[in-house]
C-alpha positions as CSV (number, residue, x, y, z in Angstrom):
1,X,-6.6,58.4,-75.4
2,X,-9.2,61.0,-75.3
3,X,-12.6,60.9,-73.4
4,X,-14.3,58.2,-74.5
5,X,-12.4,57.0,-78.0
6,X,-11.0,53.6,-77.9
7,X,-7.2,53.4,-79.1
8,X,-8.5,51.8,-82.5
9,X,-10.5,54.0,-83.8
10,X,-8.0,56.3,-84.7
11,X,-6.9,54.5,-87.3
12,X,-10.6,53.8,-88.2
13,X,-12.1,54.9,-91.7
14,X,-15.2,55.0,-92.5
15,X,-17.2,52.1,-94.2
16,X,-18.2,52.8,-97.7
17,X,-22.0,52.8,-97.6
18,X,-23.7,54.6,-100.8
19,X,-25.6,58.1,-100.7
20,X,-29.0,56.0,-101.0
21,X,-28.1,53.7,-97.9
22,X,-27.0,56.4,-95.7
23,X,-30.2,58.6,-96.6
24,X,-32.3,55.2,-95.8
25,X,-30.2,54.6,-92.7
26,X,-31.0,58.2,-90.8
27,X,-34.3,58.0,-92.0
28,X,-34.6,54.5,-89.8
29,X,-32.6,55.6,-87.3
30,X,-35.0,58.5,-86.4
31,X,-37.8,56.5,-87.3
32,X,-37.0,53.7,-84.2
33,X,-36.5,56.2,-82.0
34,X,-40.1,57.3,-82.0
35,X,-41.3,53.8,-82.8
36,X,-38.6,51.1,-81.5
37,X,-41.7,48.2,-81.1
38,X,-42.6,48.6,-84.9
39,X,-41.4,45.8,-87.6
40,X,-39.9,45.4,-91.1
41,X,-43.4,45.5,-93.1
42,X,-44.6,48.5,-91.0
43,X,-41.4,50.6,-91.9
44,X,-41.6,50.1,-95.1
45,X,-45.3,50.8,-95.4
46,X,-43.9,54.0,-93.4
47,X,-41.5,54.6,-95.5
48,X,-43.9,54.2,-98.7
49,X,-47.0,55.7,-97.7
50,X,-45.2,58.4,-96.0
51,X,-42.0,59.0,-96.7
52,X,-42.4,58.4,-100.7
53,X,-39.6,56.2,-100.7
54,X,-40.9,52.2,-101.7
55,X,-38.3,50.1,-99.7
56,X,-38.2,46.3,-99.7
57,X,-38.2,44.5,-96.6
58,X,-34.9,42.7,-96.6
59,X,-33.0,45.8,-97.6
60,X,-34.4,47.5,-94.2
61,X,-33.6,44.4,-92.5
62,X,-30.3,44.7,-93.8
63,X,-29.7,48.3,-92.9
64,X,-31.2,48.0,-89.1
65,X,-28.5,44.8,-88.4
66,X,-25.2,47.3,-89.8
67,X,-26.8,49.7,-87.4
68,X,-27.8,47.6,-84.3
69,X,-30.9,48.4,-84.4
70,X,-33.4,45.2,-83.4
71,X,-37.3,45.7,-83.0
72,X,-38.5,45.5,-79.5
73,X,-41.7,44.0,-78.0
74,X,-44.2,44.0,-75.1
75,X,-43.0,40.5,-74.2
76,X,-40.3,38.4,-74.4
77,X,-40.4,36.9,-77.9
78,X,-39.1,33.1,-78.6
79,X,-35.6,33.7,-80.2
80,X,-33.1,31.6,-78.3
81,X,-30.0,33.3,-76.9
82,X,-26.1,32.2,-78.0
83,X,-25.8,28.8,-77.1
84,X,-22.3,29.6,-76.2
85,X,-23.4,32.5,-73.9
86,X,-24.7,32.8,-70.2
87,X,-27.8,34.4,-69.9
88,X,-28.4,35.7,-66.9
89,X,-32.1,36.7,-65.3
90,X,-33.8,40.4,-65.0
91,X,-33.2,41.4,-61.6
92,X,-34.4,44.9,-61.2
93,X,-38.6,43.6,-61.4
94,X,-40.6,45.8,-58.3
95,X,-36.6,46.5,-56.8
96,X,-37.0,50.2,-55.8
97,X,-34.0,51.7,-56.7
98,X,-32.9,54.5,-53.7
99,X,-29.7,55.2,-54.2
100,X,-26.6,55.7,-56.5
101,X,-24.2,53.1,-57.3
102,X,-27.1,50.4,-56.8
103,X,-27.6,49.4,-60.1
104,X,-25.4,50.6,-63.1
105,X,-27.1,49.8,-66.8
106,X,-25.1,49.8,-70.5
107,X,-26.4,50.0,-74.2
108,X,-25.3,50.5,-77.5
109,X,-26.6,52.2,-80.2
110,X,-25.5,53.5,-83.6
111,X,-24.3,57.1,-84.5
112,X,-24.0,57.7,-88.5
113,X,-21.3,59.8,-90.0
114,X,-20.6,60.8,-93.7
115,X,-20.0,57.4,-95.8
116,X,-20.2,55.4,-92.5
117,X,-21.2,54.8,-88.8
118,X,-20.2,54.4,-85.4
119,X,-20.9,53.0,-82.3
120,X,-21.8,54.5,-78.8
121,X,-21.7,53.0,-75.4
122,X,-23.3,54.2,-72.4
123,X,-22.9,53.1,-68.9
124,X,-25.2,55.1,-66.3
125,X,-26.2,54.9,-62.9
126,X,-30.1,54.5,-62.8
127,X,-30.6,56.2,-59.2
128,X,-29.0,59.5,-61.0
129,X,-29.4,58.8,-64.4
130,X,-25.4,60.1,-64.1
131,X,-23.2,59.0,-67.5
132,X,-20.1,57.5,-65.4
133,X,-18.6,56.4,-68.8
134,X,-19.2,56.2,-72.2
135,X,-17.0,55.1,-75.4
136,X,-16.9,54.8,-79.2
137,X,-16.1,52.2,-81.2
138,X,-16.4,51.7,-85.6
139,X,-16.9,47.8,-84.4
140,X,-19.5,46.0,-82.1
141,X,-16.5,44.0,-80.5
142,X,-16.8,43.4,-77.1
143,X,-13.1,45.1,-76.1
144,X,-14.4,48.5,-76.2
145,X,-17.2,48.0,-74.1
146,X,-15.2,45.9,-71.4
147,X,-12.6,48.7,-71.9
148,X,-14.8,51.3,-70.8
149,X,-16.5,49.1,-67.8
150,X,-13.6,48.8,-66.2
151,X,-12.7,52.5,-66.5
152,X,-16.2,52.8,-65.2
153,X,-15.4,50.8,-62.2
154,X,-11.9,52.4,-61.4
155,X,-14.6,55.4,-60.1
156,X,-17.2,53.2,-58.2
157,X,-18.5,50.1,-58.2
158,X,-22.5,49.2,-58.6
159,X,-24.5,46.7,-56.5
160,X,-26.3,45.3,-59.8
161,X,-25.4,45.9,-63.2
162,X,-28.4,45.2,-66.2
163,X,-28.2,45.0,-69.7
164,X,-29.8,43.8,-72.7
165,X,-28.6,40.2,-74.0
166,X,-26.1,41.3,-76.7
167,X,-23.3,38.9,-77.7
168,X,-20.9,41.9,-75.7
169,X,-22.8,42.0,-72.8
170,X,-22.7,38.1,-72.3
171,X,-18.6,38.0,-73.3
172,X,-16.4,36.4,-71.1
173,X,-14.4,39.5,-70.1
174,X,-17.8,41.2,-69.2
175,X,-19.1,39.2,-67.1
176,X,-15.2,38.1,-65.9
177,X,-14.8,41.9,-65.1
178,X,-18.3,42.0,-63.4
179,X,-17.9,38.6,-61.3
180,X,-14.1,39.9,-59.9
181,X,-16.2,42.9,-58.9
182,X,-18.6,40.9,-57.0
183,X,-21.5,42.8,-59.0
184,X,-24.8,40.8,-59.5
185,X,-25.5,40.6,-63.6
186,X,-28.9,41.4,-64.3
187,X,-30.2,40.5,-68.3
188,X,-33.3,42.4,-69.8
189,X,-35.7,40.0,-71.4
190,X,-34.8,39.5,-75.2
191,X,-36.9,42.5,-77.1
192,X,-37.9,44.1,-73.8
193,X,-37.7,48.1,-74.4
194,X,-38.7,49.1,-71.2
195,X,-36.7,46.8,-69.1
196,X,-33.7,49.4,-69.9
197,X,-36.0,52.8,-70.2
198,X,-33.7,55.2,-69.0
199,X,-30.7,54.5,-71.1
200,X,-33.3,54.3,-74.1
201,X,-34.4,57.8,-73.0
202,X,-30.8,58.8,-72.8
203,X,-30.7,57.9,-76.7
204,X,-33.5,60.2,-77.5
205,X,-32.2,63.1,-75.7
206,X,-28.3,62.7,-77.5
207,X,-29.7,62.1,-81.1
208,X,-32.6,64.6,-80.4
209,X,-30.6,67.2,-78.8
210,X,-26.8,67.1,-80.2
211,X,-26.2,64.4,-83.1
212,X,-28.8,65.0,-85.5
213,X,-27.9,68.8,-85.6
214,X,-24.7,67.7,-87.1
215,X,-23.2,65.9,-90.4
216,X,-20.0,64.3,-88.9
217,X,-17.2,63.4,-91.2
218,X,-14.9,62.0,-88.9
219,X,-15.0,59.8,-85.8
220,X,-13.3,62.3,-83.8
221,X,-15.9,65.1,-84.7
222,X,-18.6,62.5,-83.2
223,X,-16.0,62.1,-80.2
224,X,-16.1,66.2,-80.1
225,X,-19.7,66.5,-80.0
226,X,-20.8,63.7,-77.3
227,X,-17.7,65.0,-75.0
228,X,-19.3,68.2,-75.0
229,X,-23.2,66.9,-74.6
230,X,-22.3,64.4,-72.2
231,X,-20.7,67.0,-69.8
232,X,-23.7,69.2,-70.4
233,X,-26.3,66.0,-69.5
234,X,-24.5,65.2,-66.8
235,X,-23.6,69.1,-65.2
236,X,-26.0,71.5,-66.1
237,X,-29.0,69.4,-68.2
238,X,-31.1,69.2,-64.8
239,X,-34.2,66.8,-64.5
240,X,-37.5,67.8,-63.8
241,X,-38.2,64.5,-62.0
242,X,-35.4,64.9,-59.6
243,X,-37.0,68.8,-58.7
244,X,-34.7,70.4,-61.3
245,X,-31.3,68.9,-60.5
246,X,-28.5,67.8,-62.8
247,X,-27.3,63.8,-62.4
248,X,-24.0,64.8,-61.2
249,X,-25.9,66.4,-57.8
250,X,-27.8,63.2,-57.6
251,X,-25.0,60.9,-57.7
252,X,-22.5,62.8,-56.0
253,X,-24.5,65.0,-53.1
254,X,-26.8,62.2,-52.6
255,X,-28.3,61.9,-48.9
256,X,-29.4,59.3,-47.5
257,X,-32.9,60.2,-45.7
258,X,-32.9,59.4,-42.0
């Protein structure tokens, strides 16, 4: 298997999804990057008033579901969880994170290719901001994300791990695989953008700086691409908040101060 790919997705083709849709799709897509908190009628007033391109609400609606995308608020909004599903509380509120391998987050979000789409998973380290894993997947199944957790914690293993409420996140295996590692589970607030800042940030600096430079045809050209930026995030992209140092110094020469 290579870096990252689940074993499916080789024999994965792509979705048909019309010229119009995909044009729509990456225009949304780089739209919620810039303005994740912002609803149906105000992208399409965007899209309208802006763009020139008079889209109907339920077709955006539509579009943001097939690519996972799911506005976010200031507050937790009222939409109840899966009945069926554990949700767990926000643990990380005025915690002071100080060191790696304290809390580990994960996210999802969607990559689009020629006449379809894939999915990206992420699981970092929020001391270092280091990528310890990450995975693609044509599906939002839940195997390819406990898949790559459990790659993740053949490496390490985190005091706390946080993410957002999705139907994967709250899976059996996940939170099976979490439990066996005697992890704590930490849940954002449904809708709360900043409760998982630094993986949303990661987002804007992969589309921003590697995926929308490219037209991918094929999964493994977007397997290609990330393999390359996520070694370059992680080794050589250095962070000005951390005095100029990559992730991988933070996570692995970290010193404790005495």
């Amino acid at each position: 298997m290579l870096l990252g790919l689940n074993v499916s997705s080789y024999y994965y083709k792509a979705s048909p999804i019309s010229a119009e849709d995909e044009r729509l799709m990456a225009l949304l897509d780089e739209h919620y990057l810039q303005y994740p908190c912002e609803g149906k009628i105000k992208r399409a007033q965007w899209l309208s008033q802006e763009v020139g391109y008079p889209v109907g609400k339920r077709r955006i609606k539509r579009l943001m579901e097939l690519m996972g995308l799911e506005t976010v608020y200031p507050k937790p909004n009222t939409s109840v969880p899966n009945k069926e599903h554990t949700v767990y509380p926000y643990l990380l509120r005025d915690v002071d994170i100080t060191r790696p391998n304290q809390v580990w987050a994960a996210d999802i979000t969607y990559v689009r290719m020629k006449g379809g789409h894939v999915y990206l998973l992420a699981i970092m380290d929020w001391y270092s901001r280091y990528v310890i894993q990450w995975a693609l997947s044509p599906t939002l199944e839940a195997e390819f994300c406990v898949e790559a957790l459990r790659n993740a914690l053949l490496q390490g293993r985190c005091e706390i791990f946080n993410t957002d409420q999705g139907a994967q996140f709250t899976s059996n295996d996940w939170i099976n695989t979490l439990k066996a590692h005697k992890i704590s589970i930490s849940m954002d607030g449904r809708g709360r953008y900043l409760d998982n800042i630094f993986i949303e940030r990661l987002w804007r600096s992969v589309k921003q700086e590697k995926l929308y430079r490219y037209s991918f045809e094929t999964i493994e050209e977007v397997e290609l691409a990330l393999s390359e930026y996520f070694d370059y995030y992680n080794n050589r992209r250095s962070h000005q908040s951390f005095g100029y140092i990559t992730p991988a110094s933070m996570y692995f020469g970290f010193n404790p101060k005495t």
